[in-house]
C-alpha positions as a Python dict, from the first residue, in 0.01 Angstrom:
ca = {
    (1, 'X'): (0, 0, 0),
    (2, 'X'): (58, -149, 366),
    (3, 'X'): (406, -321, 480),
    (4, 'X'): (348, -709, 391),
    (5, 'X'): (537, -963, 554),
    (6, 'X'): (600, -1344, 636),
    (7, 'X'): (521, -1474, 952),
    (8, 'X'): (598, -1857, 884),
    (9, 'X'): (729, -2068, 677),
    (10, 'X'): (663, -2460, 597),
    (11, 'X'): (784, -2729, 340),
    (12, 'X'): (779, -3095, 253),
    (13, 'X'): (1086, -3264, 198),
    (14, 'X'): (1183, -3286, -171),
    (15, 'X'): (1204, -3680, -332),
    (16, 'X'): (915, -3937, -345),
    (17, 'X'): (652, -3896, -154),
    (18, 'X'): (386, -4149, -52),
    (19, 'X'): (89, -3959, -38),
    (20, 'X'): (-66, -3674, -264),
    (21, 'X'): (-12, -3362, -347),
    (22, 'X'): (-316, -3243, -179),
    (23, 'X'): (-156, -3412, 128),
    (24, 'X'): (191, -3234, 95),
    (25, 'X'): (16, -2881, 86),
    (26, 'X'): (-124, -2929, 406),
    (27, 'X'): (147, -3070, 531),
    (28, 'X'): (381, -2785, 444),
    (29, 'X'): (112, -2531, 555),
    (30, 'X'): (38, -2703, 936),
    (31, 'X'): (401, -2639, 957),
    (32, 'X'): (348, -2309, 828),
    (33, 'X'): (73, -2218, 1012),
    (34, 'X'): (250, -2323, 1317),
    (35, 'X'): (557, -2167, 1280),
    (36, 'X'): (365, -1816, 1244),
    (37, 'X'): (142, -1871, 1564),
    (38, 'X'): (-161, -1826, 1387),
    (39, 'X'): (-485, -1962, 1436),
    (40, 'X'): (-629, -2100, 1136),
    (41, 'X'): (-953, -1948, 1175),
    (42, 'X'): (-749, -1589, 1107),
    (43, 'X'): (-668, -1685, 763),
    (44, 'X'): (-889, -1499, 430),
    (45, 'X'): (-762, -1676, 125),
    (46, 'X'): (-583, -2013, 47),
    (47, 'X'): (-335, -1965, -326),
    (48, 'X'): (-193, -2252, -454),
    (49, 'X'): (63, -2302, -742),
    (50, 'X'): (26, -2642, -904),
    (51, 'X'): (118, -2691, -1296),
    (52, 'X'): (24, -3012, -1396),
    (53, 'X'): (-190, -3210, -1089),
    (54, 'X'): (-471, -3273, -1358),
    (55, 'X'): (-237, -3484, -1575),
    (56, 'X'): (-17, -3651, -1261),
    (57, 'X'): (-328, -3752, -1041),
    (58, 'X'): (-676, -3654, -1186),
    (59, 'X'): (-652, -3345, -960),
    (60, 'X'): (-762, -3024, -1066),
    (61, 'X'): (-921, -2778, -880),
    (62, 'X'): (-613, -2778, -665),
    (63, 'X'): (-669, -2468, -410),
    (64, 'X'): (-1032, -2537, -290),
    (65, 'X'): (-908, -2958, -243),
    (66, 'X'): (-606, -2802, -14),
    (67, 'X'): (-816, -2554, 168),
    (68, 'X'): (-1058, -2808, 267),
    (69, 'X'): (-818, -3041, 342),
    (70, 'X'): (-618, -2802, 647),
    (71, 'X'): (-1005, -2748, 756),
    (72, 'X'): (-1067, -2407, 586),
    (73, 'X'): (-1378, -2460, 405),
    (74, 'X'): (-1577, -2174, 243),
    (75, 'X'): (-1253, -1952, 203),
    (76, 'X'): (-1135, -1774, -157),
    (77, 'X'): (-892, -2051, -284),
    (78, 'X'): (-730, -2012, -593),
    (79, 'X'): (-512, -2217, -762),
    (80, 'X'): (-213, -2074, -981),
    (81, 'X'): (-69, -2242, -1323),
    (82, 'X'): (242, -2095, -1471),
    (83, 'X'): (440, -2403, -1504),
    (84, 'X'): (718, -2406, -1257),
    (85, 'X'): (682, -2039, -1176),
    (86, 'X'): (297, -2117, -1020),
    (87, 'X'): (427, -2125, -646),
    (88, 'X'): (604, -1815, -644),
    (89, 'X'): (310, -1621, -828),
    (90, 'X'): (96, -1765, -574),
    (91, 'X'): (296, -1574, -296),
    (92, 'X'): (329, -1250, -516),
    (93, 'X'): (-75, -1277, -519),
    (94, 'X'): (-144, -1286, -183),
    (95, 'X'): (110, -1025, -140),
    (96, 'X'): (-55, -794, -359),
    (97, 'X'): (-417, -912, -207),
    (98, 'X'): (-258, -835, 155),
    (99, 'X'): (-92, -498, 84),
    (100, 'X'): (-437, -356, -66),
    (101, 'X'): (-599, -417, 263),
    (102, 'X'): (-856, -683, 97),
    (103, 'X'): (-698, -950, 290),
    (104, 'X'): (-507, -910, 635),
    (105, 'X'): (-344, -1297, 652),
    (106, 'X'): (-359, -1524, 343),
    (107, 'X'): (-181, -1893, 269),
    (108, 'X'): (54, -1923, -22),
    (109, 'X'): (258, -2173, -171),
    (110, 'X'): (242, -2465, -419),
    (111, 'X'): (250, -2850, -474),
    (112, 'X'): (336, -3086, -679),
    (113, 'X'): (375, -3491, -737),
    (114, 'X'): (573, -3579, -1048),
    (115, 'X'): (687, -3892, -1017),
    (116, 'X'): (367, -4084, -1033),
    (117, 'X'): (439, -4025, -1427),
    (118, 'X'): (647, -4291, -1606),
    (119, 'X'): (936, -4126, -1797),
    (120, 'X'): (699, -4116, -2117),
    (121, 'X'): (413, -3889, -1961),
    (122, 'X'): (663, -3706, -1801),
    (123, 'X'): (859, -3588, -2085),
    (124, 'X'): (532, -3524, -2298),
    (125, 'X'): (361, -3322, -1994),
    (126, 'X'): (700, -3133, -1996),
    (127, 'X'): (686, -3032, -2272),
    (128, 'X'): (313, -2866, -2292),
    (129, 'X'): (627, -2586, -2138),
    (130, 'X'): (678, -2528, -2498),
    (131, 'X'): (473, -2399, -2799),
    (132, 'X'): (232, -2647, -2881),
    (133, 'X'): (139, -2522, -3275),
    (134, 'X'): (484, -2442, -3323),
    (135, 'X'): (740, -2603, -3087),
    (136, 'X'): (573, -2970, -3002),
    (137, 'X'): (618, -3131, -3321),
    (138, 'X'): (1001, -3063, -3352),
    (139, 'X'): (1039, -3270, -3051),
    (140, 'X'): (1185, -2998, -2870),
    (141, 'X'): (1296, -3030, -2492),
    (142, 'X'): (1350, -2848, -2167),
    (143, 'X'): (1719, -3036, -2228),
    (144, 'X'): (1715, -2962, -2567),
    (145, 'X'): (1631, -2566, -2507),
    (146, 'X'): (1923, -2499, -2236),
    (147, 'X'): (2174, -2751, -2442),
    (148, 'X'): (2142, -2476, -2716),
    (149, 'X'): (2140, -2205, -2485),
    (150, 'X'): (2527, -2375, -2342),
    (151, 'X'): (2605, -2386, -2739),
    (152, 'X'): (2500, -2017, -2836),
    (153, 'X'): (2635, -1842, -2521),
    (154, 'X'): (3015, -2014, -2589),
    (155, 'X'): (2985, -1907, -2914),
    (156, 'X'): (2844, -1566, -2853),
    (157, 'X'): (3109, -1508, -2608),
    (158, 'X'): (3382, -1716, -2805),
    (159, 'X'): (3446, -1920, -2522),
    (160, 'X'): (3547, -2347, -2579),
    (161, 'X'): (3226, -2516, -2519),
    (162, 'X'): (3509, -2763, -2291),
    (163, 'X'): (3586, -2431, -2089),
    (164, 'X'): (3136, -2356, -2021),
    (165, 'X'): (3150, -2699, -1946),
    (166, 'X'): (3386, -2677, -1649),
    (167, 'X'): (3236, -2381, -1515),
    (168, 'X'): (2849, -2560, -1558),
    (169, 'X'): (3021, -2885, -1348),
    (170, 'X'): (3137, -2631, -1075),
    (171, 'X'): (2739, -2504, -1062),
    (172, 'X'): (2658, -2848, -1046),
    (173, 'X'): (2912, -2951, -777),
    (174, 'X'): (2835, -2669, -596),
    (175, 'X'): (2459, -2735, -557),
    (176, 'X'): (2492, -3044, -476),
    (177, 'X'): (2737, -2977, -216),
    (178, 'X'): (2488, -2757, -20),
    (179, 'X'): (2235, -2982, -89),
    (180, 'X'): (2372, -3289, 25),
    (181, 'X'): (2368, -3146, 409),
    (182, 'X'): (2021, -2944, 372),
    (183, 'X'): (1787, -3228, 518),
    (184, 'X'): (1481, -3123, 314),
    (185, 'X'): (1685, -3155, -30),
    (186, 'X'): (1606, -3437, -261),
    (187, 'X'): (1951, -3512, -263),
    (188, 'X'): (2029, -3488, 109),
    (189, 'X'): (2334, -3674, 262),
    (190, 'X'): (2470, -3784, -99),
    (191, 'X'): (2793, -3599, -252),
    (192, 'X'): (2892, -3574, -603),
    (193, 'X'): (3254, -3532, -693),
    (194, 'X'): (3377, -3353, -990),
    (195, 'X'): (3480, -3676, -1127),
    (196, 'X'): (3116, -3841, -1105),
    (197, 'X'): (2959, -3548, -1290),
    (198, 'X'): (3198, -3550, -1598),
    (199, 'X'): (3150, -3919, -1601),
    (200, 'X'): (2786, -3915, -1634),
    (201, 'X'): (2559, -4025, -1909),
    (202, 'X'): (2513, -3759, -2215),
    (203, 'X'): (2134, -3621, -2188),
    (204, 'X'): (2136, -3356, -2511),
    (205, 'X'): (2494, -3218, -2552),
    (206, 'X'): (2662, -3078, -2358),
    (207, 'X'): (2400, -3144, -2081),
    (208, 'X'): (2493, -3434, -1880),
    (209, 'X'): (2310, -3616, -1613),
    (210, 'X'): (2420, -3392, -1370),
    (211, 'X'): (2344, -3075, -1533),
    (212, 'X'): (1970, -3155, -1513),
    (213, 'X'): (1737, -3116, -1232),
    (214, 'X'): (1565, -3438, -1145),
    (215, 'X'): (1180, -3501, -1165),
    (216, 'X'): (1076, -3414, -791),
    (217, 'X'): (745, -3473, -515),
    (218, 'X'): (695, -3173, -300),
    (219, 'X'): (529, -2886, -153),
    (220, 'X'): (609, -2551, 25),
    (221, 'X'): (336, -2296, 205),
    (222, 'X'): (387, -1976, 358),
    (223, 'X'): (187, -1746, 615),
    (224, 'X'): (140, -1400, 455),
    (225, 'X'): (-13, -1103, 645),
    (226, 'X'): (51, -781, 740),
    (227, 'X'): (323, -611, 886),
    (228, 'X'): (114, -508, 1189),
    (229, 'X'): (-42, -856, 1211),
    (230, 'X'): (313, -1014, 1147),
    (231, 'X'): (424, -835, 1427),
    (232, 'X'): (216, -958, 1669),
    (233, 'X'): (278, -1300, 1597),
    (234, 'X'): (655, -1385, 1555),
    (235, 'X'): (969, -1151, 1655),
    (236, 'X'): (1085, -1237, 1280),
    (237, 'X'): (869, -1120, 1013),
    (238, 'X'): (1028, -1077, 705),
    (239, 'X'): (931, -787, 508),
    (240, 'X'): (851, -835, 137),
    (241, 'X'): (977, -538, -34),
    (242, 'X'): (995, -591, -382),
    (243, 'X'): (821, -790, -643),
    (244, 'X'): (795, -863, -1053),
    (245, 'X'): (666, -1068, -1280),
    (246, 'X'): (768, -1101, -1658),
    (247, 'X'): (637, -1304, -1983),
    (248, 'X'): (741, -1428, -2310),
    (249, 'X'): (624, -1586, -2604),
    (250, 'X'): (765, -1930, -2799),
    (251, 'X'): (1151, -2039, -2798),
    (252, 'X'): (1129, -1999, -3186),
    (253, 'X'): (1017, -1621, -3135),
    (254, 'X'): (1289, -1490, -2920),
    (255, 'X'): (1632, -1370, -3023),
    (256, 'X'): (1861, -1476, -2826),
    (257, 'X'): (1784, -1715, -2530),
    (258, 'X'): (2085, -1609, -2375),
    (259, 'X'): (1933, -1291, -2273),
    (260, 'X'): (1591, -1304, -2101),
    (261, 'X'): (1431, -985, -2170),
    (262, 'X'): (1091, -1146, -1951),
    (263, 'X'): (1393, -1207, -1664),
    (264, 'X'): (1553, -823, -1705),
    (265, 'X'): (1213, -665, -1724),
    (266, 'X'): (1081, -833, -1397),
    (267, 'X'): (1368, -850, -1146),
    (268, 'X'): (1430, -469, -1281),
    (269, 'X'): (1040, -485, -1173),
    (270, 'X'): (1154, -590, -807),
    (271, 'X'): (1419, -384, -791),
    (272, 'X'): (1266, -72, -823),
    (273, 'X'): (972, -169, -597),
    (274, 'X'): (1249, -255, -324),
    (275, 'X'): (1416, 85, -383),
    (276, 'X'): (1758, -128, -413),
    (277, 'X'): (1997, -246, -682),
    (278, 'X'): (2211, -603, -739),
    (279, 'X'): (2478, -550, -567),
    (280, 'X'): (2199, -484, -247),
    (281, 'X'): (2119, -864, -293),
    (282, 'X'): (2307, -1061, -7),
    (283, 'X'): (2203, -1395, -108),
    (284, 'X'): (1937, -1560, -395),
    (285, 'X'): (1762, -1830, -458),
    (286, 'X'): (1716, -1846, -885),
    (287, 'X'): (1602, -2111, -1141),
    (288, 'X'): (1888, -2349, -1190),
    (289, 'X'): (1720, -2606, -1398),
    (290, 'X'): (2049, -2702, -1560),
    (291, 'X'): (2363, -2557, -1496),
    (292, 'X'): (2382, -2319, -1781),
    (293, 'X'): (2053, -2185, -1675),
    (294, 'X'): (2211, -2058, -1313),
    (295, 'X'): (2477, -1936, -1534),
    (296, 'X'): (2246, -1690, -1764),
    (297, 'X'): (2043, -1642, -1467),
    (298, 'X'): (2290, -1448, -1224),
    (299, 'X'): (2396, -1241, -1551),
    (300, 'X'): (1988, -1099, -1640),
    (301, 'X'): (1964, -1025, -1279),
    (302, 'X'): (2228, -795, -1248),
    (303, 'X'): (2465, -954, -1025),
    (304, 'X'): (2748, -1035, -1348),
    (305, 'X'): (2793, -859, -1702),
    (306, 'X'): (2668, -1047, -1970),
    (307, 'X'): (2921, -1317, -2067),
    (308, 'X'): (3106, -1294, -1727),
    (309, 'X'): (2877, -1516, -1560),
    (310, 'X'): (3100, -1839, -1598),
    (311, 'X'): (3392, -1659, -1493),
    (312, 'X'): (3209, -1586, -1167),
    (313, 'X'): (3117, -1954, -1116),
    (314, 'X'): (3549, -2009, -1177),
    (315, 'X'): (3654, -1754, -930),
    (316, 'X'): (3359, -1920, -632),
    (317, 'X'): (3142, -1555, -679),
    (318, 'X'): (2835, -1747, -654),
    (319, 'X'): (2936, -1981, -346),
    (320, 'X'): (2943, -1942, 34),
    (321, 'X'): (3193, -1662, 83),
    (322, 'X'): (3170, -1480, -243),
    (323, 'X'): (3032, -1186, -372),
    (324, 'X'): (2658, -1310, -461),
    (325, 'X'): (2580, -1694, -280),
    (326, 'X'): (2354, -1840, -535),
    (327, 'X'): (2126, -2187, -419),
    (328, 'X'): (2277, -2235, -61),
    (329, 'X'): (1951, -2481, -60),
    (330, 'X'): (2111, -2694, -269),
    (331, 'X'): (1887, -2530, -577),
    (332, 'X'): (1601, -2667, -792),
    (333, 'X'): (1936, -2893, -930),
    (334, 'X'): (2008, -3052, -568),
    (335, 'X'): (1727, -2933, -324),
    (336, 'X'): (1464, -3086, -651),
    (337, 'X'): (1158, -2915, -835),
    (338, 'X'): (825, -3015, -743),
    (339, 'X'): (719, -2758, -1044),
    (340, 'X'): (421, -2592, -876),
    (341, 'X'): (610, -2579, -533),
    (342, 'X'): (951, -2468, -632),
    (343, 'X'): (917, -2088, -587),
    (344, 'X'): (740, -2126, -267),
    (345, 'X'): (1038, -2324, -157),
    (346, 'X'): (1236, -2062, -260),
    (347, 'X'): (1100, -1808, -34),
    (348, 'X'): (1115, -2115, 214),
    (349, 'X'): (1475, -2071, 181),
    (350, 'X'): (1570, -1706, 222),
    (351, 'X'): (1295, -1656, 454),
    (352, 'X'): (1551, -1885, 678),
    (353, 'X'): (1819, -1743, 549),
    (354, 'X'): (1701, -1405, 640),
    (355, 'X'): (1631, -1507, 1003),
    (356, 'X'): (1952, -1722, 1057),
    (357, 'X'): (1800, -2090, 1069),
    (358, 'X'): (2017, -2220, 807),
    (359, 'X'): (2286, -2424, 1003),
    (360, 'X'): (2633, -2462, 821),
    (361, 'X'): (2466, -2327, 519),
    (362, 'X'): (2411, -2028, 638),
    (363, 'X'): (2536, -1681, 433),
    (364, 'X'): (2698, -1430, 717),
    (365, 'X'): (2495, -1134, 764),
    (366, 'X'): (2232, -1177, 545),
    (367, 'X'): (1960, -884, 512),
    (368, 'X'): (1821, -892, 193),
    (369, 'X'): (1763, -1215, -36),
    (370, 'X'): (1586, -1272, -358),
    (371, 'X'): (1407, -1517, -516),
    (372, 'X'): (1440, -1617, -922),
    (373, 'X'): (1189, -1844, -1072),
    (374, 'X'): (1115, -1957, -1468),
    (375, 'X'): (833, -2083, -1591),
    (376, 'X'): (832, -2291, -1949),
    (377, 'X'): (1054, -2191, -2214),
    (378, 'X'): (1112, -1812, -2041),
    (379, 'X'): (722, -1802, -2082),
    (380, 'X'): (716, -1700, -1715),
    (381, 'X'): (935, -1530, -1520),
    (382, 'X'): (865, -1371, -1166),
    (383, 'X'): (1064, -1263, -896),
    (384, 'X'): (1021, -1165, -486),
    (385, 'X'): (1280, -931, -234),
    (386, 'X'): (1253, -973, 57),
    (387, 'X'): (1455, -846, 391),
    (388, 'X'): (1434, -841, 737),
    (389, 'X'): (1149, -692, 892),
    (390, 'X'): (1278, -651, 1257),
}
């Protein structure tokens, strides 16, 4: 297998947008494209991750409608659905495409536009993340899942649900306190105190408003080639060194959904590929949904013991300074998650990170970083290492 890396890097800003998701793509990948000094004619293959464009604008067919759109007609385009973890498999794809020597240069990334959806759609196409035969009819919800994941992992860990709760605020404070000065966030320039997040509206207890993401427009695109061609074009390629991917079934068959065997199985996955360990991780990017979920997150990827994960959050582990920053962006809870796009913002992320573009939230010394993403109800679970390639 060759040396793969990322030349550039490109992404929307995260909120409402006022044109399509088609549009964002190509947006994010001009800016891609021209932050890795690439002609366009060099690039083989368009992949785009995109979960539910069929439902939220009549588009399907999502890859070849992007391709054409940035002017590459007649190239392989293939578009990616694994709910919200569709971006990052796109990237993991052309990775894989790229280090076979099939492909030397290949555009990744995803899209989406959610909130053309009233709240109604929304929450039904939200839920096709769960088991339709099985799940559906309960009325089961994203919410719903991770407020019984906060219930189960107090319990299994015989902790007050008011102490989880403190520690799930302090994810959520956190995020948004990197997010509100990362200009691309959905949630740029506004701060939430402590106060304002214990004072907000019950969603499914003990989730509160600002334990939940919010619905999010957006899309992210990166340049992947090969080291040698990498090298030629920017004195920053970052090196992707490990990758994994990971699936389960239905909520209703897995044992304890404070443990994500699908989660365990892939970033062990990465790890080995990368030839490192957690502790080698100097800064991630993982699937904080809700708060809880960041929580459970940094524990099944090595970085905390299970049940020791909260305590982290309480002693500022997982924040600028500590042992493991976790979501500098701001995270899917601050920065937003436009589904199909989130992992390639991800990668956005620590590919900055990596090179030192990230302003006053940028981690000190930063050589490798890792991304997390989930798709569903654990359904889909991949991950991406990555490290400096100069």
């Amino acid at each position: 297998m060759r040396e793969v890396a990322i030349a550039g890097v490109g992404m929307t800003k995260f909120g409402v947008s006022e044109i399509t998701q088609v549009e964002m793509f190509a947006e994010a990948a001009m800016d891609a494209i021209a932050a890795s000094n690439i002609k366009p004619e060099a690039i083989q293959a368009v992949y785009v991750g995109n979960a539910d464009g069929n439902v939220e604008e009549g588009q399907a067919v999502m890859a070849p409608m992007c391709a054409s759109e940035i002017g590459l007609k007649g190239l392989p385009a293939t578009s990616f659905q694994a709910a919200c973890s569709s971006g990052t498999l796109a990237i993991i794809n052309a990775f894989v495409w790229v280090s076979l020597g099939l492909y030397d240069v290949v555009l990744a990334g995803g899209t989406e536009r959610q909130r053309t959806m009233s709240t109604p759609l929304a929450t039904r196409v939200m839920g096709f993340g769960v088991h339709a035969k099985y799940e559906t009819p309960t009325g089961l919800s994203f919410p719903g899942i991770f407020a019984m994941m906060a219930h189960l992992y107090a319990r299994k860990y015989n902790l007050p649900l008011s102490e989880l709760k403190e520690a799930m605020a302090r994810v959520s404070f956190k995020a948004h306190k990197w997010g509100s000065i990362n200009p691309k966030a959905q949630f740029f320039g506004k701060e939430v105190t402590m106060e304002k997040i214990y004072a907000s509206d019950m969603v499914a207890s003990p989730l509160q408003v600002y334990d939940c993401c919010p619905i999010s427009d957006g899309g992210a695109a990166v340049v992947v080639a090969s080291m040698d061609v990498a090298r030629k074009l920017t004195d920053k390629p970052v090196q992707i060194i490990g990758v994994g991917q990971g699936s389960s079934g239905a909520v209703c068959s897995q044992k304890d959904i404070t443990r994500i065997p699908a989660r365990e199985l892939s970033s062990q996955r990465a790890y080995k590929m990368a030839g490192l360990k957690p502790s080698d991780i100097d800064v991630c990017e993982l699937h904080d949904c809700f708060t809880i979920a960041e929580i459970v997150a940094s524990e099944g990827l090595g970085f905390f013991k299970p049940g020791d994960g909260y305590k982290a959050v309480m002693r500022g582990d997982t924040d600028m300074g500590g042992k493991i920053p976790i979501n500098m962006s701001g995270g899917i809870k601050a920065k937003g998650h436009p589904v199909g796009a989130t992992g390639a913002a991800q990668v956005y992320e620590i590919v900055n990170q990596l090179r030192g573009e990230c302003g006053a939230r940028q981690v000190e010394g930063v050589k490798v970083g890792m991304t997390d993403t989930m798709g569903g109800s654990f359904a889909s679970i991949a991950h991406i290492i990555m490290r400096r390639g100069w």
